[in-house]
C-alpha positions in Angstrom: 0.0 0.0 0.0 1.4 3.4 -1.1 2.1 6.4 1.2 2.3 10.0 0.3 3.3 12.8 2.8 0.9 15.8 2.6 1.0 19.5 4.8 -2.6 20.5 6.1 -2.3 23.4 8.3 1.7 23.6 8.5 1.4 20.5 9.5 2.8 17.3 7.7 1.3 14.0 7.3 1.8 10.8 6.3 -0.6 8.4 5.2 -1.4 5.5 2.9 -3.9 5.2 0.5 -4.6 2.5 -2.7 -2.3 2.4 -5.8 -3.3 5.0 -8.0 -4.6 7.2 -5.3 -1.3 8.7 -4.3 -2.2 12.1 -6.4 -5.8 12.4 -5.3 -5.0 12.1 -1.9 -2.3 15.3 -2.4 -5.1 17.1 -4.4 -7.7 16.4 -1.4 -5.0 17.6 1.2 -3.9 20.5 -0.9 -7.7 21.5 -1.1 -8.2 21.1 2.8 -4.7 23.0 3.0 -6.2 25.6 1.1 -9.2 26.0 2.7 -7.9 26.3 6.3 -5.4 29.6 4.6 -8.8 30.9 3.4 -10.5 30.6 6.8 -6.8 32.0 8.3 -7.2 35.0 6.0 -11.0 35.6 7.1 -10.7 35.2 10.5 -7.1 35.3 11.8 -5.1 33.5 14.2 -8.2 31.8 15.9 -6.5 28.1 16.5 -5.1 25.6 14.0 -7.9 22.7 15.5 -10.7 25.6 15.3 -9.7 26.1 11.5 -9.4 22.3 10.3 -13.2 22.2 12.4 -14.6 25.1 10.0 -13.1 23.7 7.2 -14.7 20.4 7.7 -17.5 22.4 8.5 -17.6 24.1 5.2 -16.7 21.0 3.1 -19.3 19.1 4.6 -22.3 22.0 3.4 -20.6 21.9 0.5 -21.1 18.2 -0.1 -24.4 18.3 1.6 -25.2 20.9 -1.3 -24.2 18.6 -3.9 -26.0 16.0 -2.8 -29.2 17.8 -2.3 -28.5 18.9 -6.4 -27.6 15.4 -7.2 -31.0 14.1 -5.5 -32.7 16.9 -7.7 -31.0 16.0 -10.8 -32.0 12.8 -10.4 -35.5 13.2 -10.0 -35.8 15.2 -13.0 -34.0 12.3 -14.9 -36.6 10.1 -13.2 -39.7 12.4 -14.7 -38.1 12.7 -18.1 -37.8 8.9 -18.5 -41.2 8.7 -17.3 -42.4 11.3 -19.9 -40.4 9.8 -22.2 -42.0 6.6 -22.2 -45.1 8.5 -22.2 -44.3 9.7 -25.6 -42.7 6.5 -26.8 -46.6 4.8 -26.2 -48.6 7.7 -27.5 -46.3 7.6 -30.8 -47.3 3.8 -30.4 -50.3 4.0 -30.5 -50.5 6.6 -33.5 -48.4 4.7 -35.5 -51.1 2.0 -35.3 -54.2 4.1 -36.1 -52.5 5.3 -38.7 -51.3 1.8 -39.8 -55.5 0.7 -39.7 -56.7 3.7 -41.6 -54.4 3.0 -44.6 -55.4 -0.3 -44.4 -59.4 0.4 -44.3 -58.9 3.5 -47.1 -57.2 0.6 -49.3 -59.9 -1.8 -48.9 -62.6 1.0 -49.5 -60.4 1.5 -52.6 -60.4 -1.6 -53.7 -64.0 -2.3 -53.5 -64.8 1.2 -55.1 -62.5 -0.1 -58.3 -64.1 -3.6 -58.6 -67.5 -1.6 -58.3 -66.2 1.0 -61.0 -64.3 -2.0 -63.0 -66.1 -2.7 -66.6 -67.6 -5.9 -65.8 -66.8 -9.2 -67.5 -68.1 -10.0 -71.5 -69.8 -13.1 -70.6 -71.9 -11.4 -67.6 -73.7 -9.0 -69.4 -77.0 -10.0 -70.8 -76.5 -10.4 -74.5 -78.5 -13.3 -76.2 
């Protein structure tokens, strides 16, 4: 298992992680690191432990947020499905109307020529 050292605060750290994770786990700490120097900036010297808390703070609204927007996204993704389906059978079912009028305009068609059709030699009444 691979380790990576990291700073977070000033501080340095090492810890392990899966292979291939060695540079997500710097970005992640250089995102935390940079947080807690935003917070610093904002609010001054109020505590290295009292920082890493309102960064976990904010990080954890954030993901709450995303969440909350994922759940959203997904319902709308639900209701288009659902209206897409919708569609799908209403186009269905058109497609098969349509499909029996042609076929009852070709029958009327057909029986209108054989009605219109000159009729055969030997059934006319000739003697």
């Amino acid at each position: 298992m691979p380790h990576v050292s990291v700073t977070i605060a000033g501080r340095h750290y090492r810890m392990a992680c899966d292979d291939g994770q060695e540079e997500h786990l710097i970005r992640l700490a250089r995102d935390i690191d940079a947080r807690i120097g935003e917070l610093r900036s904002a609010f001054g010297e109020i505590g290295d432990q009292r920082l890493v808390v309102m960064a976990a703070i904010t990080i954890a609204d954030e993901l709450a947020e995303a969440r909350s927007r994922i759940r959203a996204l997904e319902s709308d993704i639900e209701g288009q499905r659902d209206a897409r389906a919708s569609a799908l059978a209403r186009i269905e079912a058109s497609e098969e109307q349509v499909a029996r009028t042609i076929e009852e305009v070709a029958e009327r068609i057909e029986r209108l020529a054989d009605e219109l059709s000159p009729r055969e030699k030997g059934s006319v009444g000739m003697g």
